[in-house]
N, C-alpha and C positions, 0 to 999 in steps of 0.2 A: 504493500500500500504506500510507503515511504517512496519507493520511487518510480511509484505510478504517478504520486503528486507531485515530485519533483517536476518529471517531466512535461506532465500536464502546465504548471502553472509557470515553467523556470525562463519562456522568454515573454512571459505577460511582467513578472515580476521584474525583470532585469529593464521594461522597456518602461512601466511603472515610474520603477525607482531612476533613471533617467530621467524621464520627464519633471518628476518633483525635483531636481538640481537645477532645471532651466526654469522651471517654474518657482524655483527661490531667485533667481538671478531677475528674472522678469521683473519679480517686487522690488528687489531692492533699486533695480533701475527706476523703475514707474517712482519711488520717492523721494528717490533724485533728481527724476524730472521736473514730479511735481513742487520742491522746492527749492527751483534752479531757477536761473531769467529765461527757461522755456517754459514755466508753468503757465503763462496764460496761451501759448499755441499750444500748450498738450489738451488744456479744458475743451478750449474753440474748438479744435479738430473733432473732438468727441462729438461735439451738439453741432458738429456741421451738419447739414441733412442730405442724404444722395438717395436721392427718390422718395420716397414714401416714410423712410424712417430715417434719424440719425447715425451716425458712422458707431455710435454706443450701443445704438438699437441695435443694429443689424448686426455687431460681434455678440450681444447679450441674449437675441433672440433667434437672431439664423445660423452664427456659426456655433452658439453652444446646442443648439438641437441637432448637430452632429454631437456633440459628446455624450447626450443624454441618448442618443442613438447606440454609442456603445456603450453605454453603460446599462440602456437594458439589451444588449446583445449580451455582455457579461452575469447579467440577473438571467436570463433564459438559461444560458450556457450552463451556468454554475448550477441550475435550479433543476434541470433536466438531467446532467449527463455529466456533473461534474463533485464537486468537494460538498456541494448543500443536494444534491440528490435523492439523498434519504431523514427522514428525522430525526435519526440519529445522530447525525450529523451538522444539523440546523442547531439543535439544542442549545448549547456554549456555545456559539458567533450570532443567534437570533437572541437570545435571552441576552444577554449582553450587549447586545446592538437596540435593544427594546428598551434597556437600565438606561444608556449610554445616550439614548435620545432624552430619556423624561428627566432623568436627574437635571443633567444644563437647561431645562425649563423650567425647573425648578428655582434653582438658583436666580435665574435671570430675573422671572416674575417677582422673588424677593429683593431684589435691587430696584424692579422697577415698578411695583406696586403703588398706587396712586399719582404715577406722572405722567400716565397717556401715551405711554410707548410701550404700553405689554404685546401689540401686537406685534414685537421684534422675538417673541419670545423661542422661536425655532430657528434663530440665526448660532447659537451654539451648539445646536441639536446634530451639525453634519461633524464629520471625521475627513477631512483629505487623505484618500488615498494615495495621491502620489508623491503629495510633500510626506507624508508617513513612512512610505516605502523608500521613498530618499533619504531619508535620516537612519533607514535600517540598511540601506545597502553600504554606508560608511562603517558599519558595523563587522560587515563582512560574517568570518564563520561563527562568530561570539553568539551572533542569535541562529537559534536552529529553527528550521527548514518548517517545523510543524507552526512556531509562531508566526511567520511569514503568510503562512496559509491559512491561521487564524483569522491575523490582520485584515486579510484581501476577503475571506467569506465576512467577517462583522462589519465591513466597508463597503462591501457591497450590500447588503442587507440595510445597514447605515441609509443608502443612496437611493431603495425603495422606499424605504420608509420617509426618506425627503420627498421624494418625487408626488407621493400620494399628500404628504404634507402641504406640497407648494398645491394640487388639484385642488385640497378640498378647503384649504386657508387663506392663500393667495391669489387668486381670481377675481377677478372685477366684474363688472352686471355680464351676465352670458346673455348671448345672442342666441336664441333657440332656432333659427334656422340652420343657419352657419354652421351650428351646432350638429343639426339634425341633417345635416352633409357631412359633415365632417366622421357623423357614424356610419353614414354609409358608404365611405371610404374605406372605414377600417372593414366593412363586411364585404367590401371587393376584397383586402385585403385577406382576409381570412379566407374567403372562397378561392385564392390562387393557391393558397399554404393546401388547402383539404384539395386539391387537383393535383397537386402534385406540382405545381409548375420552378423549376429549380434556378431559370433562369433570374438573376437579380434583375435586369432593367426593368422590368415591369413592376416591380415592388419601388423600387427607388423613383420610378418615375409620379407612381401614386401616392408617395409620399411627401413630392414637393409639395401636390396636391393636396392632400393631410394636413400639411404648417399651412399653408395659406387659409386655409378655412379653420384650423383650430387656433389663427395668430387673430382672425377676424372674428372668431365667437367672442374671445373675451378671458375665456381657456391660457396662459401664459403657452406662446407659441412652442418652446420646448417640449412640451409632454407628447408635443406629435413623433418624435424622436423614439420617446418609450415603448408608444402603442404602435411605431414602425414594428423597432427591433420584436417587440412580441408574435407577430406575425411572421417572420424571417423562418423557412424551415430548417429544423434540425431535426436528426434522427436521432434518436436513444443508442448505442451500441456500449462495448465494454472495452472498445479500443481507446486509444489517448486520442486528443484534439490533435496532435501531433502525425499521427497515424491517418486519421481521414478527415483532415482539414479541406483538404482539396475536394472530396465531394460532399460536402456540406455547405448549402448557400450564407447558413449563418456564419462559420467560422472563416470563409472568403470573405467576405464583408468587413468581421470583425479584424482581419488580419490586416484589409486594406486601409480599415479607419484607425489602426494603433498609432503608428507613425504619425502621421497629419492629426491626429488630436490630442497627442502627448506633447508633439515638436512646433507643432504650431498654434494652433487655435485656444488649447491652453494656456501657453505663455502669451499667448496675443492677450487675452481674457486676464490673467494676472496685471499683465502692463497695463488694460486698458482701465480697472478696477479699484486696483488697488493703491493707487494715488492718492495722496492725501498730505495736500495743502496745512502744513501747520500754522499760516503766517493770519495771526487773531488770534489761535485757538492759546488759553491759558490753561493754566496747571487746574483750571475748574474742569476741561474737559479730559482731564485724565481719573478726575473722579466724579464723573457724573454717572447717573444713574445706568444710561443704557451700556456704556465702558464697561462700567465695574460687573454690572450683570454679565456682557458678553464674556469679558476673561477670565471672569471666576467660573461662570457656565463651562467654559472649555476647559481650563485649567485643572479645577478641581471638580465640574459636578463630573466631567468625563471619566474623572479617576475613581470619583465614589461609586460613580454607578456601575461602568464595566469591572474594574475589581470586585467590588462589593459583591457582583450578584454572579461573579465566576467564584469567589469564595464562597459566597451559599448551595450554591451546587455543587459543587466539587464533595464539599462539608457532608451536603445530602445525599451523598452516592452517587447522583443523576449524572455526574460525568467528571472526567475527569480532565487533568491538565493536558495541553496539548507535549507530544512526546519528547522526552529528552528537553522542557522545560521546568525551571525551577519558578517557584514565586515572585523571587524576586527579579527575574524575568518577567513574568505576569504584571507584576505592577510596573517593571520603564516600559511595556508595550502598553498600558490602557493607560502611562502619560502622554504616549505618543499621540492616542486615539482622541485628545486634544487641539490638534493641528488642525483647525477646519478654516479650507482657504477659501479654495474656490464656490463651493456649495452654500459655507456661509456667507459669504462674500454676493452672491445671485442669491441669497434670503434677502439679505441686509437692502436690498436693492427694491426689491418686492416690498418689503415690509415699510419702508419709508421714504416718502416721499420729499421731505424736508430734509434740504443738503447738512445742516449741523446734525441731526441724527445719524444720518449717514454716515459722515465723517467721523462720528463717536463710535460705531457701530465699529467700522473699516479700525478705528486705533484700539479696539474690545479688541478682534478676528488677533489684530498683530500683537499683542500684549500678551493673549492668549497663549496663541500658538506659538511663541518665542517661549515663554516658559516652557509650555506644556514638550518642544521640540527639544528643548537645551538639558531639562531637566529630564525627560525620556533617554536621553544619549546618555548621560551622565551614570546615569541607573544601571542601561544594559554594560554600558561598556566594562562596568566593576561588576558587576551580576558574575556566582560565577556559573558554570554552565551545566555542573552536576543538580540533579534535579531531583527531590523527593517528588513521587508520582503522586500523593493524595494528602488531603488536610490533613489528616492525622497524625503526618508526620512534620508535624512543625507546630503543634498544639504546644 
């Protein structure tokens, strides 16, 4: 099983964790810019408009509904034929990824209780996968192969659990037409999946299809991305993706969107985001209410909750640690599970419309996630790597 999951997951992870180094590079350039003498051509450029939507728009709602493209190609993959295929298996990375959302809602709403910004409260709720996996792949063989694959099944589960968050929280007045097209897109699409039809262009074609009318309901245009990938066929077999990547329309797909959504569209997305003008902001916005909510959300509720509730289970028998990990392993990976860039970062965006939130929101995400990264590393890297397999032994 060890290294059927190696192989399975070992160039999703390697191209992951790549991606999260360019996508820390991105940030740190984007606040440079942004408080450099090109911060007012970096704003401008954003809210220029090229056609129908601004240059913010179209990276935030067109080229991220490729991402959320693969990323539910990665929820299908993972959910049918891959590491979350059985319930067994769901258990530790869904119970955990369940704590790991409510806990940093917790925390936030208690920061922000009576100031009229609780509807931010699922901007702490995501986990970055690839800035995650970038802070592990510096790690090299310190962290084993089983936490890696933790990481990626409670990050991906993380990334549904957003997705159904941003449907049913973040939506503005629906269009019931647009709408009631836009379903009966997805039922072409499903009627090509039960045909058998393997060729992608006709899926890709009805999906530009798809955004335009789920971008025109009212629907946040990305989730046409989701309800693509779920249609995309895949077969069940017992071989690795490895093995029959090539005749599977979803893992062609997915193999084509790795590259261009890790090396580009992401870091476009980071740069274009995560800017954040300090020139006004005083030491009051580093402890205002939505800040302090966002980084203790990440920081700490991520830690109480994903720990917490892989220590209750483990405790209860229901499962145990991932193999050849020790605890204290287990706690620097659910600091890591802290780092939420991009997903919180497209909450943060959804949830408020008023640029000072934002901006507090954007220095919550980095406050956050610089602990939650630095102090994750810090952990594994002295962690050491002999691992008692069950609570008992460390009562």
């Amino acid at each position: 099983m060890a290294g059927r999951i190696q192989n399975t997951i070992r160039k999703f992870l390697a191209t992951e964790s790549a991606g999260g180094m360019l996508l820390i590079a991105a940030a740190i350039l984007a606040l440079i810019v942004a408080n450099s003498p090109l911060s007012d051509a970096y704003f401008h450029a954003l809210h220029t408009y090229i056609g129908p939507l601004s240059l913010g728009h179209w990276i935030n709602d067109a080229l991220m509904a490729l991402f959320f493209l693969m990323v539910g190609l990665e929820i299908k993959r993972e959910m049918v034929d891959g590491h979350l295929s059985s319930w067994s298996r769901r258990i530790l990375p869904g119970v955990a990824a369940a704590a790991g959302m409510a806990v940093p809602a917790l925390f936030y709403l208690f920061f922000t209780s009576g100031t009229g910004a609780t509807h931010g409260w699922a901007i702490p709720s995501a986990t970055d996968i690839a800035f995650a996996l970038g802070v592990l792949s510096l790690l090299g063989s310190r962290v084993p192969t089983s936490l890696k694959v933790f990481l990626a099944a409670l990050a991906i589960i993380d990334d549904l659990g957003a997705v159904v968050v941003i449907g049913l929280f973040y939506t503005a007045g629906v269009s019931p037409v647009d709408l009631g097209i836009a379903a009966a897109v997805v039922l072409v699409l499903v009627g090509l999946n039960r045909a058998n039809v393997r060729q992608l262009w006709p899926y890709l074609a009805l999906g530009l299809v798809l955004w335009f009318f789920v971008w025109r309901s009212g629907i946040h245009a990305t989730i046409a991305g989701v309800l693509l990938a779920l249609t995309i066929p895949l077969k069940r077999t017992p071989a690795t993706p490895e093995a029959h990547r090539s005749e599977s329309p979803l893992h062609r797909l997915e193999h084509a969107l790795m590259f261009p959504v890790s090396f580009v569209i992401i870091p476009i997305f980071g740069f274009a985001n995560a800017g954040v003008s300090f020139a006004g902001l005083g030491v009051d916005a580093l402890v205002a209410p939505v800040t302090l909510g966002v980084a203790t959300g990440l920081a700490l509720g991520k830690l109480v909750g994903i720990f917490g509730s892989v220590a209750i289970l483990v405790r209860l028998d229901w499962a145990d640690l991932p193999v050849g990990a020790s605890w204290m392993q287990m706690f620097g990976t659910a600091l890591l599970c802290g780092i939420g860039f991009t997903m919180s970062l497209f909450i943060s965006l959804l949830a408020f419309n008023d640029p000072l939130l934002q901006n507090e929101a954007k220095i919550g995400i980095l406050m956050g996630s610089l602990i939650s990264g630095v102090a994750g590393y810090v952990v594994l890297r002295i962690a050491k790597r002999e691992a008692p397999r069950r609570m008992e032994t460390v009562r």
